[in-house]
C-alpha positions in Angstrom: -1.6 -18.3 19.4 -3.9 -15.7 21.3 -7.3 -15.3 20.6 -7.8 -11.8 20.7 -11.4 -10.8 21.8 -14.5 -12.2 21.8 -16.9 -11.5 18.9 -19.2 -8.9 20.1 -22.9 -7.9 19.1 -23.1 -4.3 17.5 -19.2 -4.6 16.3 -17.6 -5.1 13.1 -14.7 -6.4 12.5 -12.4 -5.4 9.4 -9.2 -6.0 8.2 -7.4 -3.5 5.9 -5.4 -5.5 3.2 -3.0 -3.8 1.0 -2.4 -7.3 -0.4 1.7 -6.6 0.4 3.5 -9.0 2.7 2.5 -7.5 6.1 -1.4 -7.3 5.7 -1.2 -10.4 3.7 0.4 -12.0 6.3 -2.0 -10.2 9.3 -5.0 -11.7 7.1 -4.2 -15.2 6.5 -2.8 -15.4 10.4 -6.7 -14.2 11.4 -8.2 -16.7 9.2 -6.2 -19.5 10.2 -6.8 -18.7 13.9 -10.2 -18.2 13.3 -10.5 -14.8 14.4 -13.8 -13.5 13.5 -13.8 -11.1 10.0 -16.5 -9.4 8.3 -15.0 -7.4 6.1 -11.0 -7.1 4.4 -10.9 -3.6 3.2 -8.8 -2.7 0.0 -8.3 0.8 -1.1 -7.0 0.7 -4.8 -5.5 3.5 -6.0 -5.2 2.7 -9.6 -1.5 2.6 -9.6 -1.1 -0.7 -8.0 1.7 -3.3 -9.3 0.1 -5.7 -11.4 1.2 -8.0 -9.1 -0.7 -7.0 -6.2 -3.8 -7.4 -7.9 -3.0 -10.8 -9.1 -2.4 -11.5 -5.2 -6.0 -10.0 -4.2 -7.5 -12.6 -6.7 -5.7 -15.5 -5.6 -7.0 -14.6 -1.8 -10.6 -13.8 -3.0 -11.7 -17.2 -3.3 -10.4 -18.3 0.4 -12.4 -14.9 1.6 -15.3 -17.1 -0.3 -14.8 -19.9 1.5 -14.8 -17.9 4.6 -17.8 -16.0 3.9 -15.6 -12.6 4.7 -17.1 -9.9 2.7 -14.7 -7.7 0.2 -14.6 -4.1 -0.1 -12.9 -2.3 -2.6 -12.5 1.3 -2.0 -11.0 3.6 -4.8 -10.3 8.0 -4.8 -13.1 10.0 -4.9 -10.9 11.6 -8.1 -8.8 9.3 -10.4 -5.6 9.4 -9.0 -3.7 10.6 -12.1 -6.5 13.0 -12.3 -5.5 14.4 -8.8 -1.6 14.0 -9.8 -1.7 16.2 -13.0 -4.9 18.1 -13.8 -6.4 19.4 -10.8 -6.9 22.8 -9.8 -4.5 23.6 -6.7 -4.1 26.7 -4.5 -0.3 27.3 -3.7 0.3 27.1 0.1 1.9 30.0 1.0 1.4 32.5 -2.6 -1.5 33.6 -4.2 -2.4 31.5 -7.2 -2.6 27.9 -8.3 -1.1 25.0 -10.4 -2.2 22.1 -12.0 -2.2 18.9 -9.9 -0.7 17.6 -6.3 2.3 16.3 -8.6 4.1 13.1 -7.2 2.6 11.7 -4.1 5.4 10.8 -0.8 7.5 12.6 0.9 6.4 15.3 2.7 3.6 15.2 0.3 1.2 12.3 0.7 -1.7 13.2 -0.7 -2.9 10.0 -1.7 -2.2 8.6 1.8 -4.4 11.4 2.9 -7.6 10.6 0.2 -6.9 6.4 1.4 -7.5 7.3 5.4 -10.5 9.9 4.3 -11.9 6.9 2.1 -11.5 4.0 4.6 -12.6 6.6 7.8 -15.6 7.3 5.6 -16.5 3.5 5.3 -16.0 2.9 8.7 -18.4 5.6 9.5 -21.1 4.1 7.0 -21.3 0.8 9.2 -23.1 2.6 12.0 -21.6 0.0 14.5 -18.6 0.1 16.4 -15.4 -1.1 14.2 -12.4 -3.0 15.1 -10.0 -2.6 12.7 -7.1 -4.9 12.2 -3.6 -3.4 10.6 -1.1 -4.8 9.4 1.9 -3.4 11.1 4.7 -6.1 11.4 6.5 -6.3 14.6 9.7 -4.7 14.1 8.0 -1.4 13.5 7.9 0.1 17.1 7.9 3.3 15.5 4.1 2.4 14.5 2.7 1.6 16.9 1.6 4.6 19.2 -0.6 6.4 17.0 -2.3 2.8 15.3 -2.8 2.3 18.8 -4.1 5.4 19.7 -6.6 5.7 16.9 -8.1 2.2 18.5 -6.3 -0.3 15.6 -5.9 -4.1 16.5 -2.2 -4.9 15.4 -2.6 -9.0 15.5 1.0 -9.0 13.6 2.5 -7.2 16.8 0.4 -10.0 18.8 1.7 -12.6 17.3 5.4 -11.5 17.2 5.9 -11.7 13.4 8.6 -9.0 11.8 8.2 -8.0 8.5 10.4 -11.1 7.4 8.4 -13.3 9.2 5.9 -12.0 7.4 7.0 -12.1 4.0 8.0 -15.8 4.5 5.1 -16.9 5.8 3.3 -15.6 2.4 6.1 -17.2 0.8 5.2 -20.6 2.4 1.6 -20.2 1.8 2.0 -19.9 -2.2 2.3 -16.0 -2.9 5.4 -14.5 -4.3 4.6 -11.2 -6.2 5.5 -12.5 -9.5 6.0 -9.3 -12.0 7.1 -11.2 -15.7 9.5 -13.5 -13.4 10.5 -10.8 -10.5 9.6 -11.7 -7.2 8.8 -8.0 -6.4 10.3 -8.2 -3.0 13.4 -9.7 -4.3 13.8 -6.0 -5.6 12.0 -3.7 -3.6 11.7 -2.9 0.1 8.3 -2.0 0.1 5.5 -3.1 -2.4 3.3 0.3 -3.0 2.4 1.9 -5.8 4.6 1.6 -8.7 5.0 6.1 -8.7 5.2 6.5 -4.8 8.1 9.3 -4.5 9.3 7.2 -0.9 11.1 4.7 -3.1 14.8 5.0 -2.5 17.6 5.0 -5.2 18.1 0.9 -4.9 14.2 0.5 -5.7 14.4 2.4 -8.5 17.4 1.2 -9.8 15.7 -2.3 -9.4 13.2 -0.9 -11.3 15.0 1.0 -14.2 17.0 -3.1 -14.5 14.3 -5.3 -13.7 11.1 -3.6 -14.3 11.1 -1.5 -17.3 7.5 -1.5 -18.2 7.3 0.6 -15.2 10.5 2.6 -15.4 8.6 3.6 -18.5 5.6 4.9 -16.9 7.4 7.3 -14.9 9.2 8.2 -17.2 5.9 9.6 -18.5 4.4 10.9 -15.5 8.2 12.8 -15.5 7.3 14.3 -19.0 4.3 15.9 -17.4 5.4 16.9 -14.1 8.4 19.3 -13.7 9.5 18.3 -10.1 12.4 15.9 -10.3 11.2 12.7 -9.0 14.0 12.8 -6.1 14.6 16.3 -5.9 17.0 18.8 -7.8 19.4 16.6 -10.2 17.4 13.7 -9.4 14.9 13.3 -12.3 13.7 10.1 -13.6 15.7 10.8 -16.9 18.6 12.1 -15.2 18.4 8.9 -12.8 18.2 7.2 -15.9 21.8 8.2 -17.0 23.2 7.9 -13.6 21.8 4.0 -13.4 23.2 3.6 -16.8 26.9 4.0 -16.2 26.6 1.3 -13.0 26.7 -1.8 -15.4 24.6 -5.2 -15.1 
């Protein structure tokens, strides 16, 4: 496996962790390689999967063991906070409305508060940062502008796809367990639970296998009047389309 640089005086060298398959992956390739870490990096929204949360604390005690310091970074605002109560000028109208609504989409505020948080950070080190990413192989369409903003992409190094990826967590003892769900058995992507980018076969998956939080969006529908996928495509009006396909 390549060794990817030198440690150098007056650098620091992070990792951001999601705790999903790919970073996962990234990190626990680094540590067994013995690439050089001060810091893993986790920026928690609030609106995690239980799940992923369970994951971070079954990897804190090897970043323990490896004396690699753990930062957890949150929104300057609670995210539901930011979601439904805050003051917002409309774009292109005079006036304003009450929260960003859902985050994705064209819309990805909380993407935008995560970079501002872990740029911030980054900053606050007064040293020169490497940062490792965890973008999986097979995602070409990635990799010019990590690159570009200076990110270390060991997954790309080492040739491991996003399957690679989730296997080789798989192997090492982490599944995503969610009350007997491996998450990834259902979803494509393990973000958080209200992300607007899921597509209809997510939430399906979570309408059949996760109600707890087919539940919570149905709340956060309640108080938001955007349909969660567009016009027709409310969580309660998904509801009664999922309803009629049976299982």
């Amino acid at each position: 496996m390549p060794q990817f640089r030198l440690v150098v005086a007056g650098m620091k060298y992070i990792a951001s962790i999601s705790f999903g398959k790919d970073s996962l992956a990234m990190l626990l390739k680094l540590i067994e390689n013995q690439e050089h870490i001060d810091s893993v990096v986790f920026y928690d929204t609030g609106m995690e999967f239980d799940a992923i949360y369970k994951t971070r604390d079954q990897v804190l005690p090897l970043l323990d063991y490896h004396n690699i310091n753990f930062v957890t970074l949150r929104p300057k605002e609670p995210f539901l906070y930011s979601m439904l109560e805050r003051k917002v000028k409309y774009r292109n109208k005079d006036g304003f409305h009450y929260g960003y609504e859902w985050c994705g989409g064209s819309c990805r505020w909380g993407t935008t508060a995560k970079l501002r948080a872990i740029q911030s950070y980054k900053k606050s080190l007064n040293d020169y940062v490497v940062d490792y990413v965890g973008i999986a192989a097979d995602e070409s369409s990635r990799f010019c502008k990590a690159q570009q903003e200076g990110k270390i992409l060991p997954l790309v190094d080492y040739n491991m796809t996003e399957s690679d990826c989730l296997q080789f967590c798989y192997d090492k003892g982490y599944s995503w367990n969610e009350n007997g769900v491996r998450l990834y058995d259902v979803l494509d992507r393990v973000s958080c639970w209200c992300c607007r980018n899921k597509n209809l076969k997510e939430l399906y998956n979570i309408y059949r296998y996760l109600p707890t939080y087919w539940n919570k969006l149905k709340e956060l529908q309640l108080q938001i009047s955007t349909p969660f996928k567009g016009n027709g495509k409310s969580i309660f009006e998904l509801e009664e389309r999922f309803k009629t396909y049976g299982g």
